[in-house]
N, C-alpha and C positions, 0 to 999 in steps of 0.2 A: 845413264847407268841403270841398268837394272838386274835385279840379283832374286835370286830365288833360293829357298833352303840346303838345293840340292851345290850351286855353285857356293853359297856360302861355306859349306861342310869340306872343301875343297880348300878351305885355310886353316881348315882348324888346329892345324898341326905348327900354323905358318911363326915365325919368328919373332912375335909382339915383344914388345916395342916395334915398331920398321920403318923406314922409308917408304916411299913409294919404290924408289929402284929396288931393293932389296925384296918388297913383295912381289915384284914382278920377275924376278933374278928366282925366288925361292918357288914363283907360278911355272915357270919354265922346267927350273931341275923335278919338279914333283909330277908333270905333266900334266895339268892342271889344263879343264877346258878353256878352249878359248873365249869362251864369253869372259872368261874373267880375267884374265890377261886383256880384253876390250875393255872391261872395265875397270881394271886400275890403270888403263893408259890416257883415260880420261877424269884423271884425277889431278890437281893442280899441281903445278911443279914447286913443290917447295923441300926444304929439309927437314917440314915438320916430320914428326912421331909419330905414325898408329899408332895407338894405344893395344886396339882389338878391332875384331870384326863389327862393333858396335861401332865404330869412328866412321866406318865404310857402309854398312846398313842401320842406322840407329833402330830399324823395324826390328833387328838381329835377336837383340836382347827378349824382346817377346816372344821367338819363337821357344826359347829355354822353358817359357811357364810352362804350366800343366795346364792352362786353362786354355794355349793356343789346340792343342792335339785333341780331336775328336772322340769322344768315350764311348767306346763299343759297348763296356759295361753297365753302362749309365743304361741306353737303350735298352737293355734283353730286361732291366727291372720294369717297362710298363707293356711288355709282350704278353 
């Protein structure tokens, strides 16, 4: 599996709590890229719960900080 911010942002919307079928069901009707439909089709079969997108990327939850995004501002103070 691998996920990058831009396929992540492609759930944000998605149904948490979920399945796995249901995330895939909800990847389909939203049209959703297919990396990510590849990616939750290799996710175990069970009838657990997602909780969130942190269950499917635990990296997910760091992209939220302030500290992950690049500070343009920060730079022009030592120009």
């Amino acid at each position: 599996m691998f996920w990058t911010p831009e396929l992540a942002i492609s759930l944000e919307d998605a149904p948490f709590p979920a399945t796995k079928e249901e995330l895939i069901d909800y990847a389909n009707r939203a049209g959703c890229p297919q990396e990510v439909l590849d990616n939750l089709a290799e996710l175990d079969d069970t009838d657990e719960l997602i909780e969130g997108m942190e269950d499917l990327w635990p990296e997910y939850e760091d992209l939220n900080s302030e500290e992950y995004f690049y500070n343009d501002d920060e730079e022009e103070q030592y120009i």
